[in-house]
Phi, psi and omega in degrees: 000324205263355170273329166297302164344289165296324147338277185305320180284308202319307205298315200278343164304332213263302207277269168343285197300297161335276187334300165278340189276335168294310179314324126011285194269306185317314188281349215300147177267356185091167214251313185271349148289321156326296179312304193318312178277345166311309196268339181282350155324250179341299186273013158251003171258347165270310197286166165246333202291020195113156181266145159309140176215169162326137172208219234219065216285332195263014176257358211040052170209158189229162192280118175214117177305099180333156190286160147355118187268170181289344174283355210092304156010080194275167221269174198275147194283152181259175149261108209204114173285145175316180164260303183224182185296337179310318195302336185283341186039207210288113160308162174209155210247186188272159168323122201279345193289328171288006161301316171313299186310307173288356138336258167345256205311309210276355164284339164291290205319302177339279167294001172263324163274008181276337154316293195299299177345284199284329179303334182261346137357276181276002188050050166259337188247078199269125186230114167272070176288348188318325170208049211236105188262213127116289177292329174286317187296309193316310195303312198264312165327303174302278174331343189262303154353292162291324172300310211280337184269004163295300210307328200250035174250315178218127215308329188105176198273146181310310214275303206262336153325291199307308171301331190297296205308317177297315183294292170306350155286323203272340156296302224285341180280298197208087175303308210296330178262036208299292187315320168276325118357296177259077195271294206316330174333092171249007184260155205268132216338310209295314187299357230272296193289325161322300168304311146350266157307346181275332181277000178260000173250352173297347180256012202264138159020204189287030176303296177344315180310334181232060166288301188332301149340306184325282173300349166248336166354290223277322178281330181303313167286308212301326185287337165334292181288310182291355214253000162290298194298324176299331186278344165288281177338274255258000178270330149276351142281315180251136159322142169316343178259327138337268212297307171340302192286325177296311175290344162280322181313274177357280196287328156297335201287126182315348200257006180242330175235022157256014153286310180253348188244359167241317188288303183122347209281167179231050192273291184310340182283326193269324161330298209283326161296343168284333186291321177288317181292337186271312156308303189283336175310297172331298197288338173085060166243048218312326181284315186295292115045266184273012141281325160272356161296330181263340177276002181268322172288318178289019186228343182192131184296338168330323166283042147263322186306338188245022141227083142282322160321275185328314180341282176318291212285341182295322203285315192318322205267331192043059182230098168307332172276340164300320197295306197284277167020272147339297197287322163331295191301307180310304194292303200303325186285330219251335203273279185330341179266307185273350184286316164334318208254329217280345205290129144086029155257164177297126157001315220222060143297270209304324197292317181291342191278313154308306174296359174256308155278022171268343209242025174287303212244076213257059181237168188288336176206170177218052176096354198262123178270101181218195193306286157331315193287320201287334153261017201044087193227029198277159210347070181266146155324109171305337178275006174286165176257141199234084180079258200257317212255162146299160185302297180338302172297325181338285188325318166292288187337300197287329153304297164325313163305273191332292174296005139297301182320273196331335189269322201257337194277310188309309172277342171313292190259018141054059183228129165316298191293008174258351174298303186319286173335303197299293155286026179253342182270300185317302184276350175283298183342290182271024206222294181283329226239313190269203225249157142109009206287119151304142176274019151295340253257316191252031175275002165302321173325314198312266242302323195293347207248354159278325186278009185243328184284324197295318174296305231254316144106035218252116171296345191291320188283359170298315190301327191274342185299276190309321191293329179298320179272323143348287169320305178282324160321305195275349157330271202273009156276013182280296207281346188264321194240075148177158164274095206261324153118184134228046165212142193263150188279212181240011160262295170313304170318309175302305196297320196269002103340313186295284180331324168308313179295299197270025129309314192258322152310044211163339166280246177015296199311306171304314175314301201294314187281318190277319184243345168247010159071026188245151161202130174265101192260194188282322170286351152306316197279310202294307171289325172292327183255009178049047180278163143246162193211182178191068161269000000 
């Protein structure tokens, strides 16, 4: 009875969810009145260089009028892509009244999922899933349904809209010259091709009408796919109602998708490459392993952070043909991404695109609620002095630190299944600890801190699992539905403490399982609390 039940709610959820996002799509007011009014905002509050005016907005490039001819006269108007994010002047984030709605909802989810949780706990919530496809599909059906009816409800942050939507016209015109083409560009190849295709199907008939849509698409799958991998993983650990409820956490979870179906950001695509370089890392799959490492760096310099992982585990195998491997694979993923862009570039092109967008955001936080924001450095000069040191060095220290911990927890347990962890300390660790942090920086944490739970079978990292996500939901809904400023109130101050305490609680956490073997699973916790449980 209690599986019909459910049945029966998923399908009309399901029927309901279809039901707005055509409505949704049907109704879309379009992409180019936004666009318009959004960046003639932004480029008369940015340029110095002449006002920004209305252009031709569904091609992503804008109209900008020339200085003044010798009759007064202004001069004819161009066609002209920003040069850089500088040009955007002051970003803007989307209409604060749908800030309420997603408010509203991501405080249910919550608490419901912290309900579920102690409910599949105490065995109050008896679910038979063993062979009922019906309920697991229905489950990634709804998460894909809601995402496309948020993308098309609500536009995204203006600025990273706006860039995307220029970069993928100006791929879909001349891939091979993207880069020479595009100076506002900063992002590193691989996403290139992501862009690509979206502008080339954004040119099809009236497509053009939903680029904005368009344009979170890639993220819309990608949580799709990672919150499937989790249900894969967890199935091998765990029973079908279990593994079932761990993949709703995901797919459900506020902190996933108002990153790709309200902002438009694409954190999720890159996450689901992180997911993959680890999971195979897990598997002793060292060549699959380090093609998504690289492709995770060729796609956001942020993938340098995690691989330190590969690392651990190449010194862990002491295998010169693994090593070679690595390195092989790794060259061979980096030529096929980059050589298409290189004809008729300088040698040291990508190395300068790199050094260029790391050296964009030369501040102690950007918005990112950590350690620096918590002493109020939210866009302070990363070169000001902090005690002895600049913030900058601070930042480098505590990377070290950090990829030391992680390194010293890794070879303690000489364990595959310790991977997960490992690139869960790596990105809260330098996400709190260092210096240039986007508050997007630490959404790898969600997905990294359940699959570290699944491995590792530790309740606690279930507990950081929820605590992460929070922090990062309330991280980028601050920066996307509020004028946040550059200096934080008291709330962004508290989240960003908070990020601290499970920071480091998540050190403890690691310590305690890798060099003192202790873990507190669930039957531990179930005994201590006198449960009984049957996961």
């Amino acid at each position: 009875m209690g599986k019909n039940v459910v049945k029966y709610s998923l399908a009309f959820v399901l029927v309901l969810s279809v039901i707005l996002s055509v409505y949704s799509l049907y109704h879309y007011s379009g992409s180019t009145e936004w666009f318009r009014r959004n960046f003639q905002h932004s480029f008369t509050q940015g340029s110095t260089n002449g006002s920004w005016g209305s252009g031709n907005t569904n091609q992503g490039v804008w109209q900008r009028s020339n200085p003044p001819q010798g009759n007064g006269q202004s001069g004819q108007s161009q066609w002209q892509m920003p040069r850089s994010r500088g040009d955007f002047g002051g970003f803007r984030g989307t209409s604060s009244k749908y800030g309420v709605y997603i408010m509203a909802y991501s405080a249910i989810v919550f608490l419901l999922f912290i309900l579920s949780y102690y409910a599949l706990k105490n065995k109050k919530l008896k679910l038979d899933f063993q062979n009922d496809k019906f309920i697991i599909v229905a489950l990634f059906l709804i998460g894909f349904f809601m995402r496309l009816y948020i993308a098309a409800t609500i536009e995204g942050y203006s600025g990273d809209i706006g860039l995307f939507r220029s970069w993928a016209q100006s791929a879909s015109q001349d891939i091979l010259n993207f880069y020479k083409n595009t100076p506002s560009c900063d992002y590193p190849p691989l996403y290139i091709y992501a862009l690509y295709l979206i502008g080339k199907i954004a040119s099809i008939g009236n497509l053009s009408h939903y680029y904005n849509v368009f344009l979170k698409f890639p993220s819309i799958l990608a949580d799709v796919a990672s919150s499937y991998i989790i249900y894969k993983i967890a199935k091998k650990h765990f029973t079908k109602n279990v593994s079932a409820f761990i993949s709703a956490l995901y797919i459900f979870n506020p902190a996933v998708f108002i990153n790709s179906s309200a902002w438009g950001q694409v954190d999720s695509f890159f996450t689901l490459l992180i997911i993959a370089a680890v999971y195979f890392l897990s598997e002793k799959k060292i060549g699959l392993s380090s093609v998504f490492f690289t492709a995770a760096v060729l796609m956001k310099p942020q993938g340098i952070i995690f691989a330190p992982v590969l690392l651990f585990e190449l010194i862990n195998e002491r295998s010169l043909k693994s090593f070679l491997k690595a390195i092989a694979l790794s060259a061979l993923t980096a030529l096929l991404v980059i050589i298409p862009f290189s004809i008729g570039q300088d040698p040291m092109w990508i190395l300068n695109l790199y050094a260029k967008t790391i050296s964009e955001y030369p501040y102690a936080s950007v918005n990112g609620f950590n350690f620096f924001a918590l002493l109020g450095a939210n866009y302070v000069n990363d070169s000001s002095t902090l005690l002895i040191f600049s913030y900058s060095v601070w930042g480098f220290i505590f990377i070290v630190l950090t990829t030391a911990f992680s390194w010293f927890t890794y070879i303690k347990i000489k364990n595959s299944n310790f991977a997960f962890v490992s690139a869960l300390i790596q990105i809260a660790g330098v996400f709190t600890f260092s210096t240039g942090m986007h508050e997007r920086y630490l959404f790898p944490a969600v997905a990294l801190a359940i699959l570290a739970f699944l491995y590792i079978k530790d309740i606690r990292l279930l507990g950081l699992f929820i605590g992460f996500s929070v922090t990062s939901y309330l991280n980028m809904y601050y920066v996307l539905f509020t004028n946040l400023g550059m200096s934080f109130g008291f709330v962004p101050m508290m989240i960003s403490l908070l990020n601290v305490v499970l920071t480091i609680y998540l050190a403890k956490v690691a310590y305690d399982f890798a060099v003192l073997n202790k873990v507190y699973s669930f039957d531990e916790y179930a005994a201590s609390h006198k449960i009984h449980t049957n996961i």
